[in-house]
N, C-alpha and C positions, 0 to 999 in steps of 0.2 A: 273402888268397889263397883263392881259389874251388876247394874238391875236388870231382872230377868225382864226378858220380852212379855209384851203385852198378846193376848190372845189370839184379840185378830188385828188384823190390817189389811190395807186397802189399796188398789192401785185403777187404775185408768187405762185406757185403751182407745184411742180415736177412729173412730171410723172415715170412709170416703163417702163425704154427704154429694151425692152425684144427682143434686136435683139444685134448683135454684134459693133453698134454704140454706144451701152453702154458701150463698155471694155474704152473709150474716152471721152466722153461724158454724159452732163446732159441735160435732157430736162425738157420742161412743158412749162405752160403757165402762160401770167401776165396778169390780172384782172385789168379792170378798173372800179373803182366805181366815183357816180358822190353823193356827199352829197344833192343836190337839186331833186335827184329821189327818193319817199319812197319805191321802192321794195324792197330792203336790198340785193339782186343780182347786179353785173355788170353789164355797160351796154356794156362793146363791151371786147373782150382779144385778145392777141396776141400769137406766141410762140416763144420758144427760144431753140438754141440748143449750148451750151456753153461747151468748153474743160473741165472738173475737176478743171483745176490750178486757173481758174477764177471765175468759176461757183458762189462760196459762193460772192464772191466780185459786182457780177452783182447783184444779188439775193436781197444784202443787199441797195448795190445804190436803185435798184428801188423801193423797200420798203421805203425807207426813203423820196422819191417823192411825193409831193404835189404840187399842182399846181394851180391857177383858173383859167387857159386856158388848153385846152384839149393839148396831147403831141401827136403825132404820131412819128412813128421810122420801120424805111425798110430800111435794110444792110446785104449783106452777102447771101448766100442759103443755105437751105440743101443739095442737091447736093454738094459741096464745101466740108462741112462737113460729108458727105457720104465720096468722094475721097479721103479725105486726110487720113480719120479714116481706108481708106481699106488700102492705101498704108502704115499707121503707123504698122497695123497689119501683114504686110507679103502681099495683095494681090496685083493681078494686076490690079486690076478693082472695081469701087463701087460695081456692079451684083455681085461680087463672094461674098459682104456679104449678099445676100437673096439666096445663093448657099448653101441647104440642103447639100449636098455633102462635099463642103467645109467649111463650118461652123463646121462639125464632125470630119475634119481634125484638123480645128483649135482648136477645143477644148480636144482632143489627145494630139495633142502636147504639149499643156497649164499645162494641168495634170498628164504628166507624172513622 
């Protein structure tokens, strides 16, 4: 016996975090689509900005999400994830990773 689809569902998308929040982190966004809309686009996304060690494990949760009531989800900032990414990396400050200057430090160091 075949159970119909559930409403909505959800997928994921990564982005290219091309700053130094990437040496930590994975970003993107999650789609949501609603079966009862014909455009074959989403109708609303969110984003996520996830440490590496978890990333595939969130990615896969919310892919596997169906639902017939719509979900919302608000936890955490960027900023948060900023700080902790600057201080994992050596700085003293979120600023110092959009710091031209320091950025070419840290990647000196990185490669030598």
């Amino acid at each position: 016996m075949n159970e119909k689809p559930k409403r909505y569902y959800y997928s994921t998308v990564g982005y290219g975090v091309f700053s130094l929040l990437g040496e930590r982190y994975r970003m993107g966004r999650i789609e949501i689509f609603d079966r009862e809309e014909d455009s074959g686009y989403q109708i609303s996304e969110g984003i996520y900005c996830m440490p590496f060690e978890v990333a595939a494990k969130f990615e896969d949760f919310i892919e596997s999400l169906e639902t017939d009531l719509p979900i919302y989800i608000d936890i955490g900032s960027h900023e948060w994830c900023e700080e902790e990414c600057a201080k994992d990396l050596g700085f003293e400050k979120a600023e110092d990773l959009r710091d031209k200057e320091k950025i070419e430090e840290y990647y000196k160091s990185k490669h030598k």
